[in-house]
C-alpha positions, -999 to +999 in steps of 0.1 A: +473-774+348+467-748+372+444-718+363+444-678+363+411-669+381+390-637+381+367-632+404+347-593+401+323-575+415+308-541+419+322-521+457+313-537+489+305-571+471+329-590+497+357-592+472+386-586+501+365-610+525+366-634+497+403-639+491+409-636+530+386-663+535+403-683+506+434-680+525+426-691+556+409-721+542+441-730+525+462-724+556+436-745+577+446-770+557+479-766+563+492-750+527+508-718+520+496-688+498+511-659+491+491-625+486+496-596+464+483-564+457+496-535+435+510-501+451+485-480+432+459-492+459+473-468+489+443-479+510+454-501+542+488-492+523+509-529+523+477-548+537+445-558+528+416-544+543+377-563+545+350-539+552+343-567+580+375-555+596+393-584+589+437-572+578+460-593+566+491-577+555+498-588+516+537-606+510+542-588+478+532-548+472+542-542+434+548-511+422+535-509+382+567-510+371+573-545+388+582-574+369+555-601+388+574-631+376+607-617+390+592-607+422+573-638+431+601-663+423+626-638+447+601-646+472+597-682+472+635-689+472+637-669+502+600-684+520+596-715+501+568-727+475+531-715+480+498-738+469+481-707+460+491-669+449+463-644+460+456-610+438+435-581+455+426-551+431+440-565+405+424-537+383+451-515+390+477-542+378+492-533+341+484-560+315+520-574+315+519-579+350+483-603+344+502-616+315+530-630+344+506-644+360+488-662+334+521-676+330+528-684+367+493-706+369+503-721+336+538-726+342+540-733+378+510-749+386+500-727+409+468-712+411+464-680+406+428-663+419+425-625+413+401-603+430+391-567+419+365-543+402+354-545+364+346-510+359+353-478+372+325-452+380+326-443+343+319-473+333+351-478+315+371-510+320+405-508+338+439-522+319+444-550+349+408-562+346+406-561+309+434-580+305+418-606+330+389-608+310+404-620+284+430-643+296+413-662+323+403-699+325+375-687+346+355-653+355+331-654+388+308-624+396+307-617+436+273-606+436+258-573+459+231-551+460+219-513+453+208-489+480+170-496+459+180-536+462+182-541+430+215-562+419+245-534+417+268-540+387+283-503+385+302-483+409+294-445+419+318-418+432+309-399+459+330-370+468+321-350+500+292-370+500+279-361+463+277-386+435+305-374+405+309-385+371+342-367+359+374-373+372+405-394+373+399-431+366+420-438+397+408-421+434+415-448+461+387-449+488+387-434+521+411-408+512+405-371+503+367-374+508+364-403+482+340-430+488+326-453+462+290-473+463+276-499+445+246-490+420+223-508+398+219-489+361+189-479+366+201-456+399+233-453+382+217-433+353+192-411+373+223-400+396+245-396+361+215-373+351+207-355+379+244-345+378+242-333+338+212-315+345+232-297+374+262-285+354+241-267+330 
């Protein structure tokens, strides 16, 4: 049986790179993959984007309303079967979407490796990875480091250049002044607080 993987990490821990490289690898070998991502993530709109600079435009880009299942059986009777189906920010996905995938890997034998963030800078989980968390045979940490070099487990958002903790859960990098860096907790928590102490 094939399995649903997860693999997560905190911004800028290689996660793109990661499934790019996983790609390639299969293709060296001379098997096919497909990759997905979900239309919430507008940045590098229908590609995936490394911080390296490495693009690779994605074969599927699913709106939330898509019915993955549907989508990704339309697309292999038209291109023919695929040894591997590649997720990037797979937070954004909705759970039902993860749930056809889990099904996919199961089903189809084809495995299934998903790539994307935990937690947003609030430290709240997203639906996509929840869901993920739950359902996957197995969960891999891509490990990074804080500005202070500690290990970074928790995202910050910077907007104009200044840390924020309020806000939409969703604010896709690069665009209007957003940019997001990896923290450990312990910077994490003296930015959060310098940022309380500066609203009152």
């Amino acid at each position: 049986m094939s399995k649903l993987y997860f693999r997560y990490g905190a911004m800028n821990c290689g996660k793109s790179t990661n499934l790019l490289q996983v790609a390639y690898n299969y293709e060296e070998r001379g098997m096919s993959v497909m990759i997905l991502k979900p239309k919430t993530d507008l940045k590098g709109a229908d590609t995936v984007v490394s911080r390296l600079g490495f693009a690779r435009r994605v074969d599927l880009w699913l709106p939330p309303e898509a019915n993955v299942k549907g989508e990704v059986k339309g697309w292999m009777d038209q291109n023919g079967s695929v040894d591997c189906i590649l997720a990037d920010e797979v937070q954004f996905f909705k759970t039902n979407q993860i749930d056809d995938l889990f099904e996919i890997a199961v089903k189809s034998g084809i495995p299934v490796i998903c790539y994307g963030l935990r937690t947003d800078f609030r430290m709240n989980g997203f639906e996509g990875s929840e869901r993920l968390l739950l359902l996957a045979h197995s969960i891999e940490e891509l490990k990074t480091i804080c500005t202070c070099g500690k290990k970074a487990l928790l995202n910050g958002r910077k907007i104009n250049g200044v840390f924020v903790f309020e806000g939409e859960q969703v604010a896709i990098d690069g665009l209007d002044q957003v940019e997001y860096q990896s923290l450990c907790p312990k910077c994490y928590f003296e930015l959060r607080d310098a940022y309380e102490h500066q609203k009152k």
